[in-house]
PDB file with SEQRES, HELIX, SHEET and CRYST1 records, atoms N, CA, C and O in Angstrom:
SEQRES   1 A   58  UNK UNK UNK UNK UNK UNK UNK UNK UNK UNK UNK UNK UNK          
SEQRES   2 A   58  UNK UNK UNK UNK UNK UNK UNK UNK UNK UNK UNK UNK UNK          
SEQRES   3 A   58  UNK UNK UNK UNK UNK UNK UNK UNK UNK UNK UNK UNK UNK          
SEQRES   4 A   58  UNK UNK UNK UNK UNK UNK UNK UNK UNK UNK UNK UNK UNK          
SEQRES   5 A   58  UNK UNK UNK UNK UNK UNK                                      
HELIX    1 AA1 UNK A    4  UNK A   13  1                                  10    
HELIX    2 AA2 UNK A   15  UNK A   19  1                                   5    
HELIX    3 AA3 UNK A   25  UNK A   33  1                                   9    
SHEET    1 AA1 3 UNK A  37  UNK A  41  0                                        
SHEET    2 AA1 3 UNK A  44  UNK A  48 -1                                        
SHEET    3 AA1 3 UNK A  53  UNK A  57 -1                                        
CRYST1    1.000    1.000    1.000  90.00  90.00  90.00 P 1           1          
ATOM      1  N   UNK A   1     111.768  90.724  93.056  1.00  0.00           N  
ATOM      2  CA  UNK A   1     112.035  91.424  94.325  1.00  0.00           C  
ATOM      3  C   UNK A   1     113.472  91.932  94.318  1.00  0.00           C  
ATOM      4  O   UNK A   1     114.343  91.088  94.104  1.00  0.00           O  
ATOM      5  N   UNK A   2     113.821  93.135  94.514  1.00  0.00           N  
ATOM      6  CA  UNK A   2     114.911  93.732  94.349  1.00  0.00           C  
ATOM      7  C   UNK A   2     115.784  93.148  95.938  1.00  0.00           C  
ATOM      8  O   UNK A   2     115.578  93.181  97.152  1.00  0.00           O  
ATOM      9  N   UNK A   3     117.084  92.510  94.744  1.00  0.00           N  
ATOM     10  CA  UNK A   3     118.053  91.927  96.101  1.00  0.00           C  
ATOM     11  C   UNK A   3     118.455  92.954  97.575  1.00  0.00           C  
ATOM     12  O   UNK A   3     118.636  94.166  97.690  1.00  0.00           O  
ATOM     13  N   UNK A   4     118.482  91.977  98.431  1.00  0.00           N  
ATOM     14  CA  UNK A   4     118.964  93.158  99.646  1.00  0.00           C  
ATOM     15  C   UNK A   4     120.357  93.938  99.388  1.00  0.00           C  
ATOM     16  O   UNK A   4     120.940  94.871  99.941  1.00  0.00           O  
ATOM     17  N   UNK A   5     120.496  93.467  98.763  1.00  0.00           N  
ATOM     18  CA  UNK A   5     121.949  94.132  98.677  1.00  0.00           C  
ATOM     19  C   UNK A   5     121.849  95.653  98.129  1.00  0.00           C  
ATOM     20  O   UNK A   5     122.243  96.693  98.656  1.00  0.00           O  
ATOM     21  N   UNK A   6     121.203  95.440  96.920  1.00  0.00           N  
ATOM     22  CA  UNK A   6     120.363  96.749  96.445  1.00  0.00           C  
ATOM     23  C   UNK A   6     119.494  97.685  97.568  1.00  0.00           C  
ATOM     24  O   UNK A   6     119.668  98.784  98.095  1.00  0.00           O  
ATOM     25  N   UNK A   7     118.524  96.685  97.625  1.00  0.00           N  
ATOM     26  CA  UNK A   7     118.263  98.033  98.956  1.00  0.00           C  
ATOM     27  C   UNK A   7     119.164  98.789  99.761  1.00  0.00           C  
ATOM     28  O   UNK A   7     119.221 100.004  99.569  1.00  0.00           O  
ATOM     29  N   UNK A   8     120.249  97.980 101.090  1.00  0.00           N  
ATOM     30  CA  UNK A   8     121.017  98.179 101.709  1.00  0.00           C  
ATOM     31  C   UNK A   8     121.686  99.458 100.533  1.00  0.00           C  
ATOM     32  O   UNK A   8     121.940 100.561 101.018  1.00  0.00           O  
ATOM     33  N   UNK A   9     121.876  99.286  99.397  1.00  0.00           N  
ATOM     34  CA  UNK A   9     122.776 100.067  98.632  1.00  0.00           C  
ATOM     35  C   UNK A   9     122.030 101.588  98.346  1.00  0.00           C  
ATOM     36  O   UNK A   9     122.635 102.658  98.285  1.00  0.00           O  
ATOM     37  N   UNK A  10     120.257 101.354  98.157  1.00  0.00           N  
ATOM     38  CA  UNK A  10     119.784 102.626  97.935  1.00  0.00           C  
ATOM     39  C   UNK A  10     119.586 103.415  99.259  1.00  0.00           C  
ATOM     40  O   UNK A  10     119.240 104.581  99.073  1.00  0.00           O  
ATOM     41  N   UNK A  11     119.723 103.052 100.496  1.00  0.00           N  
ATOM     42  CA  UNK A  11     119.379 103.393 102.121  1.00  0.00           C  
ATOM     43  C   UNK A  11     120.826 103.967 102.395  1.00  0.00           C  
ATOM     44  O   UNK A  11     121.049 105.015 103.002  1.00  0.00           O  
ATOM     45  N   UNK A  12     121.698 103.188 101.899  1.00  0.00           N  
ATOM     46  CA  UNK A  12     123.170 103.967 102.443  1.00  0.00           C  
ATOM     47  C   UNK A  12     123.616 105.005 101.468  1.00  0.00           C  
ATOM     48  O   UNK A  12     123.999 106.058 101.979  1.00  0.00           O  
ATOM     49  N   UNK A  13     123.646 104.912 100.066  1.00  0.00           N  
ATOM     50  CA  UNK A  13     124.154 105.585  99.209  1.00  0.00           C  
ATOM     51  C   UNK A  13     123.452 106.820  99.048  1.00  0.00           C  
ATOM     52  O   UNK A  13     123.965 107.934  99.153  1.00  0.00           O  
ATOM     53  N   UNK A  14     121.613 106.441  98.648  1.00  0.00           N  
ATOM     54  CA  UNK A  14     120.951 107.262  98.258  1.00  0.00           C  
ATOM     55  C   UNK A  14     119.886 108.283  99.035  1.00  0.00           C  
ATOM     56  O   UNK A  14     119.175 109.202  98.628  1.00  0.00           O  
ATOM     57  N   UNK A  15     120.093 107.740 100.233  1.00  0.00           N  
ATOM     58  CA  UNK A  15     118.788 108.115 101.395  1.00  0.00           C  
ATOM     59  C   UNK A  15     119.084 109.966 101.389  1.00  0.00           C  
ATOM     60  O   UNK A  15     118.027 110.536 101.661  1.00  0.00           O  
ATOM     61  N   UNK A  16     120.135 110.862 101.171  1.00  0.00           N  
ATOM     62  CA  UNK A  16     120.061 112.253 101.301  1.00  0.00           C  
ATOM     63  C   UNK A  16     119.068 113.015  99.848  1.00  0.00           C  
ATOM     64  O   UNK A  16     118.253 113.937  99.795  1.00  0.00           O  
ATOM     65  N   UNK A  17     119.678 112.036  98.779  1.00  0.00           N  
ATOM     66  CA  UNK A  17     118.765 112.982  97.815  1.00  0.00           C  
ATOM     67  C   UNK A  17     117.507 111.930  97.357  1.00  0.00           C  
ATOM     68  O   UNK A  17     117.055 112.295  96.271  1.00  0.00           O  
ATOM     69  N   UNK A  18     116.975 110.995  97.770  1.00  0.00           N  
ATOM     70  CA  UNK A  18     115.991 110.341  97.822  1.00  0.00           C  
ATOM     71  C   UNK A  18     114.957 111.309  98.358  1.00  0.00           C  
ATOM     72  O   UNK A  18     113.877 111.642  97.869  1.00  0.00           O  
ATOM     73  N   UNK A  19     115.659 111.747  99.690  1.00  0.00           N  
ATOM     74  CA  UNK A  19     114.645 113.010 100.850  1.00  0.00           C  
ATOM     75  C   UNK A  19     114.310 114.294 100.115  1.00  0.00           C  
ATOM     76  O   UNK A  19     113.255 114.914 100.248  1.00  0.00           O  
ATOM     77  N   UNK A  20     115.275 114.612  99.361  1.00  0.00           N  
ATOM     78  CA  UNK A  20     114.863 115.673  98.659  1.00  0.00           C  
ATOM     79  C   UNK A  20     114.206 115.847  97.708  1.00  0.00           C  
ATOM     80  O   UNK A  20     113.827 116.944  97.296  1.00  0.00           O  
ATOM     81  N   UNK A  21     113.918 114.472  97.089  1.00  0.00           N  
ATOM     82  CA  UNK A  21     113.080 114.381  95.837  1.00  0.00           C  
ATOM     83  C   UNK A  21     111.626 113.850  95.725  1.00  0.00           C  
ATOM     84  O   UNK A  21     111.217 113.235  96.710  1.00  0.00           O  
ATOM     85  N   UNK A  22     110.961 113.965  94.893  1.00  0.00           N  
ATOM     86  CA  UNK A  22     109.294 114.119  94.859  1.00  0.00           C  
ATOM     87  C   UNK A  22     108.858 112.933  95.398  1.00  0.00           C  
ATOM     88  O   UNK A  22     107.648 112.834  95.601  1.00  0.00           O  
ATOM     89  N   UNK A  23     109.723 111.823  95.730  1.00  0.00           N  
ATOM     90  CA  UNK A  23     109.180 110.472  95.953  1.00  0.00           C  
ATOM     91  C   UNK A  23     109.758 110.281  97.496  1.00  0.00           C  
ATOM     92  O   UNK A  23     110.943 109.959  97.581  1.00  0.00           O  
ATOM     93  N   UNK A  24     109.021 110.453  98.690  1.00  0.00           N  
ATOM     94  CA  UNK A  24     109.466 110.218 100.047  1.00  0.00           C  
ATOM     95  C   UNK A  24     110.053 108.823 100.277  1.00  0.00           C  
ATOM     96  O   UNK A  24     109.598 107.805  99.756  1.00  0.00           O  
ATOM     97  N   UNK A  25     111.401 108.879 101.340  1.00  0.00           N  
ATOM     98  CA  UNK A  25     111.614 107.674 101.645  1.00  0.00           C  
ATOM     99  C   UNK A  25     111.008 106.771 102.417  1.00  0.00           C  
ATOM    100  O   UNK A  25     111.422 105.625 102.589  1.00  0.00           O  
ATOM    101  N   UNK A  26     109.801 107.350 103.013  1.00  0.00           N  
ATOM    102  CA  UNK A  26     108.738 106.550 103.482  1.00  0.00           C  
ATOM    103  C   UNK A  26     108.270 105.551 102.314  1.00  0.00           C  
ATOM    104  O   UNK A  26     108.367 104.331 102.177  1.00  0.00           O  
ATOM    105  N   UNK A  27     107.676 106.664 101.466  1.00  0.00           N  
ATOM    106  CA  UNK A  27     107.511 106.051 100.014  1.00  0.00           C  
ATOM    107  C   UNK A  27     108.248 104.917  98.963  1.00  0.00           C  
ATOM    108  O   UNK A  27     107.612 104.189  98.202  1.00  0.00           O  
ATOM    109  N   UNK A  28     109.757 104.938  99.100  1.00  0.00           N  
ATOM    110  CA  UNK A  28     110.182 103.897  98.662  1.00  0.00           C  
ATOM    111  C   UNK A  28     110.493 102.859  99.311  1.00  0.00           C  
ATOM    112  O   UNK A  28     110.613 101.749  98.791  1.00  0.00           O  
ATOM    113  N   UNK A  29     110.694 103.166 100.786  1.00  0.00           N  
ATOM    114  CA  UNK A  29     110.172 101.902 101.767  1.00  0.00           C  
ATOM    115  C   UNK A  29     108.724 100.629 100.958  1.00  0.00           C  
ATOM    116  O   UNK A  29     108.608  99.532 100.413  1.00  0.00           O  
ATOM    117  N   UNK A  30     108.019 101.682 101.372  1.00  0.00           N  
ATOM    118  CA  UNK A  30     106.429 100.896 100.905  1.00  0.00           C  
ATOM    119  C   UNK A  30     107.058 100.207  99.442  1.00  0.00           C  
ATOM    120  O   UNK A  30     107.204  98.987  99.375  1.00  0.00           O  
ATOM    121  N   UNK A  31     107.271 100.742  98.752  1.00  0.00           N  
ATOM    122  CA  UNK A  31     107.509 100.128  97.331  1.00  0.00           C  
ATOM    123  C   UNK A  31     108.497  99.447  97.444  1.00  0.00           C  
ATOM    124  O   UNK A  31     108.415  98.601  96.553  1.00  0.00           O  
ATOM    125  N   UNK A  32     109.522  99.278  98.086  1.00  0.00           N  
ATOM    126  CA  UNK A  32     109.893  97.722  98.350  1.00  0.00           C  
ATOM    127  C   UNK A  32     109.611  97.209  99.098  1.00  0.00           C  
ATOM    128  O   UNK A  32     110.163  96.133  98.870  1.00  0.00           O  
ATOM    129  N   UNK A  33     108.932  97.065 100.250  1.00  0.00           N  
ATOM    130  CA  UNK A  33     108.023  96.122 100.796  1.00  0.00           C  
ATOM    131  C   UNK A  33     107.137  95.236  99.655  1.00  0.00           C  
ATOM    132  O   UNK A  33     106.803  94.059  99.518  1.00  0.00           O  
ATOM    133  N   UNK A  34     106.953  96.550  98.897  1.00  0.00           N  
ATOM    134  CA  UNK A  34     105.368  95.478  98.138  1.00  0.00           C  
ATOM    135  C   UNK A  34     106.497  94.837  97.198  1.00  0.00           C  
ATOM    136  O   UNK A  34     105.905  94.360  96.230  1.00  0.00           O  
ATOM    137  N   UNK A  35     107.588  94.671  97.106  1.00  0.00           N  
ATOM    138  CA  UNK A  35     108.024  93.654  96.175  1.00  0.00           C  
ATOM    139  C   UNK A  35     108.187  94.474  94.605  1.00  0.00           C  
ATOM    140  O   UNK A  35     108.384  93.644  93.717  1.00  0.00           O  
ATOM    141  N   UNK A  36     108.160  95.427  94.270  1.00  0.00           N  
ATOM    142  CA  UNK A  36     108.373  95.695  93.112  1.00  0.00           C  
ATOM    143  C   UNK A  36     109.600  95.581  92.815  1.00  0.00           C  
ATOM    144  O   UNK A  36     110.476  95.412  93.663  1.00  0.00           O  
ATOM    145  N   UNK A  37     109.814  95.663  91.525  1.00  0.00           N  
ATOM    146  CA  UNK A  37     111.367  95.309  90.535  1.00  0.00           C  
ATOM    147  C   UNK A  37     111.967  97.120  90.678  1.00  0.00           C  
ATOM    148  O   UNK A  37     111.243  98.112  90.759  1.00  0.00           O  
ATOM    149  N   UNK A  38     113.053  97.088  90.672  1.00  0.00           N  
ATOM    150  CA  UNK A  38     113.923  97.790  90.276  1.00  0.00           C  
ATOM    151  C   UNK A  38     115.229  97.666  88.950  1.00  0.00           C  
ATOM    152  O   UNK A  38     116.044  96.761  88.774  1.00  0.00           O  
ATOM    153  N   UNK A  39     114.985  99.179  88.025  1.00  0.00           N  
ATOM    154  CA  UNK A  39     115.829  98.665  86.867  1.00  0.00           C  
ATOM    155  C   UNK A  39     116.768  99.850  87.021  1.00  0.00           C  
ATOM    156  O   UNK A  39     116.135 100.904  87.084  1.00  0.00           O  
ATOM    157  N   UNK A  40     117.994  99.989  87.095  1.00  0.00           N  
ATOM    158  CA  UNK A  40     118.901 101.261  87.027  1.00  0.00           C  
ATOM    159  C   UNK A  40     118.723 101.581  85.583  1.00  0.00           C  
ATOM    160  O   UNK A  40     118.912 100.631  84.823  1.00  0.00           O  
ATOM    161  N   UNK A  41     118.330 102.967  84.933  1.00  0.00           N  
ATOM    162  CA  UNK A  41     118.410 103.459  83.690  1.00  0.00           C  
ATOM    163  C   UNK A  41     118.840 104.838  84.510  1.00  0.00           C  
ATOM    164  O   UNK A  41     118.407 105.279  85.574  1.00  0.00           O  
ATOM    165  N   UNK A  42     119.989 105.421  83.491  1.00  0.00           N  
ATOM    166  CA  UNK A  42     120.968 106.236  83.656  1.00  0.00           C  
ATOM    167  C   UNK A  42     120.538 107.207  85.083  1.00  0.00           C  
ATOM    168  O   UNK A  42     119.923 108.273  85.122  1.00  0.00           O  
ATOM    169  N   UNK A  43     121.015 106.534  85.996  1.00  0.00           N  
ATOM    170  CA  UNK A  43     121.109 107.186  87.176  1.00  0.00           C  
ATOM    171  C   UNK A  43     119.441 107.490  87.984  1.00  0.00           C  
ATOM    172  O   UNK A  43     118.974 108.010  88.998  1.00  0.00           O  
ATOM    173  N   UNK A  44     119.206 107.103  87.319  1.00  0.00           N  
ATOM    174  CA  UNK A  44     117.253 107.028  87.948  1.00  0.00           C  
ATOM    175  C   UNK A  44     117.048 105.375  87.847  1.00  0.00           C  
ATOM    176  O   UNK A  44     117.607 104.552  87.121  1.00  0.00           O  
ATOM    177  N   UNK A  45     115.937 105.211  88.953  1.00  0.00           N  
ATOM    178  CA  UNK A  45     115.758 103.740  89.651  1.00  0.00           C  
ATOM    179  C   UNK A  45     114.252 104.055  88.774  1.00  0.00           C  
ATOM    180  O   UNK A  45     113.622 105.104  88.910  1.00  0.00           O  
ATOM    181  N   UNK A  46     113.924 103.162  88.056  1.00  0.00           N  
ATOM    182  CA  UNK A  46     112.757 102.944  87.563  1.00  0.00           C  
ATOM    183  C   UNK A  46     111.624 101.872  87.936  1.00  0.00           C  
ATOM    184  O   UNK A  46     111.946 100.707  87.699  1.00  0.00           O  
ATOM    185  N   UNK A  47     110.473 102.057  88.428  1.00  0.00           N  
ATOM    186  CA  UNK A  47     110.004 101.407  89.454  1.00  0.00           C  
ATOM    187  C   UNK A  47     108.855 100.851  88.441  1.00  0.00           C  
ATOM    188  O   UNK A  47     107.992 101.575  87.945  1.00  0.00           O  
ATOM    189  N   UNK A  48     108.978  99.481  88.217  1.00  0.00           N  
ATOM    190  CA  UNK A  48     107.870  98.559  87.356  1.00  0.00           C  
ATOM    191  C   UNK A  48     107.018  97.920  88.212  1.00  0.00           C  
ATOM    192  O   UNK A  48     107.444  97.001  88.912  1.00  0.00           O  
ATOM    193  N   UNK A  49     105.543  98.371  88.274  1.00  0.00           N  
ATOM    194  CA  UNK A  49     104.669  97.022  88.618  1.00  0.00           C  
ATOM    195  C   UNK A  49     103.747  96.348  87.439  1.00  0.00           C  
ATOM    196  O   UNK A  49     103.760  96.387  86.208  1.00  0.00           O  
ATOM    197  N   UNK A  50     103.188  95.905  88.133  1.00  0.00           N  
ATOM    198  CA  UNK A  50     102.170  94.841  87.103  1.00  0.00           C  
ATOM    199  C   UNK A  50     101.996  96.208  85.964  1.00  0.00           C  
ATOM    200  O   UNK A  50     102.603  96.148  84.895  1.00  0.00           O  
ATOM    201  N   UNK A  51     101.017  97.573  86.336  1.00  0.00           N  
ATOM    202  CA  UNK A  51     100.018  97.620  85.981  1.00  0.00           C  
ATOM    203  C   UNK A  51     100.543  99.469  85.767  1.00  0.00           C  
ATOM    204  O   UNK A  51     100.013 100.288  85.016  1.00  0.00           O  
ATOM    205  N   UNK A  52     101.425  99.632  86.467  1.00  0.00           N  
ATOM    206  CA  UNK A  52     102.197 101.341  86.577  1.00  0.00           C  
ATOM    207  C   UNK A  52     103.377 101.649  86.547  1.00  0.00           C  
ATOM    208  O   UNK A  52     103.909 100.927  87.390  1.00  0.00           O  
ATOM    209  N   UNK A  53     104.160 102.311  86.073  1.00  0.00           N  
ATOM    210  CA  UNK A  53     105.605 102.595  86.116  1.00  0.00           C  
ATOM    211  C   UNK A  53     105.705 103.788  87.168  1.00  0.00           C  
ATOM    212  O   UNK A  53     104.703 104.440  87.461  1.00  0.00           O  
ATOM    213  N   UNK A  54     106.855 104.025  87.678  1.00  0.00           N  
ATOM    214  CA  UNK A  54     106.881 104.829  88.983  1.00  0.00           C  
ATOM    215  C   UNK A  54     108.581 105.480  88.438  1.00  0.00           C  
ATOM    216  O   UNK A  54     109.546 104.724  88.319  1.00  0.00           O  
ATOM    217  N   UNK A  55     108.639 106.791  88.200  1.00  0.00           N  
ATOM    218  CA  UNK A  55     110.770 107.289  88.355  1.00  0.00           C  
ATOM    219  C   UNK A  55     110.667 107.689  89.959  1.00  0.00           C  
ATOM    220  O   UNK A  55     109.677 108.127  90.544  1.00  0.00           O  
ATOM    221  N   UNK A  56     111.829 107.442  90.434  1.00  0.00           N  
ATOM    222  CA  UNK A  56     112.057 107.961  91.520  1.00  0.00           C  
ATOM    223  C   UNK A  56     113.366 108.671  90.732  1.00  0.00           C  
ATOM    224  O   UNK A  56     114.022 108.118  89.849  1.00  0.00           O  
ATOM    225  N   UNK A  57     113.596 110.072  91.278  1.00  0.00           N  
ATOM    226  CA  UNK A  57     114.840 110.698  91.030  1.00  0.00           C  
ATOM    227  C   UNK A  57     115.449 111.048  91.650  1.00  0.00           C  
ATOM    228  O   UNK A  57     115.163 111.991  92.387  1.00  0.00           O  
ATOM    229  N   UNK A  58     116.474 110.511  91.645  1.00  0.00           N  
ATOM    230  CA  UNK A  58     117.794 110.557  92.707  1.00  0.00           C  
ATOM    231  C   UNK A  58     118.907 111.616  92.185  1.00  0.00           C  
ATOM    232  O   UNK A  58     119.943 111.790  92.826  1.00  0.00           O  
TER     233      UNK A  58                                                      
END                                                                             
């Protein structure tokens, strides 16, 4: 589960070009709700579950 601190960090830092990009911030809401991992690879948040990989591009 990605620490709050991280979140707090992608909501304040990243929330303008999050909106602009293919993945809604509604959308990454839900995906941390459900608990998925977050890995920083060069400036993109790479979104691992069990079973799918997800880029969000920031």
């Amino acid at each position: 589960m990605p620490s709050k601190s991280l979140r707090n960090h992608l909501r304040r830092e990243n929330i303008n070009r999050i909106n602009s990009s293919d993945i809604t911030i509604i959308s990454l809401k839900i995906l941390l709700r459900n608990r998925v991992m977050l890995e920083i690879c060069h400036s993109r948040y790479t979104v691992k579950t069990y079973q799918k990989n997800y880029i969000i591009k920031l």
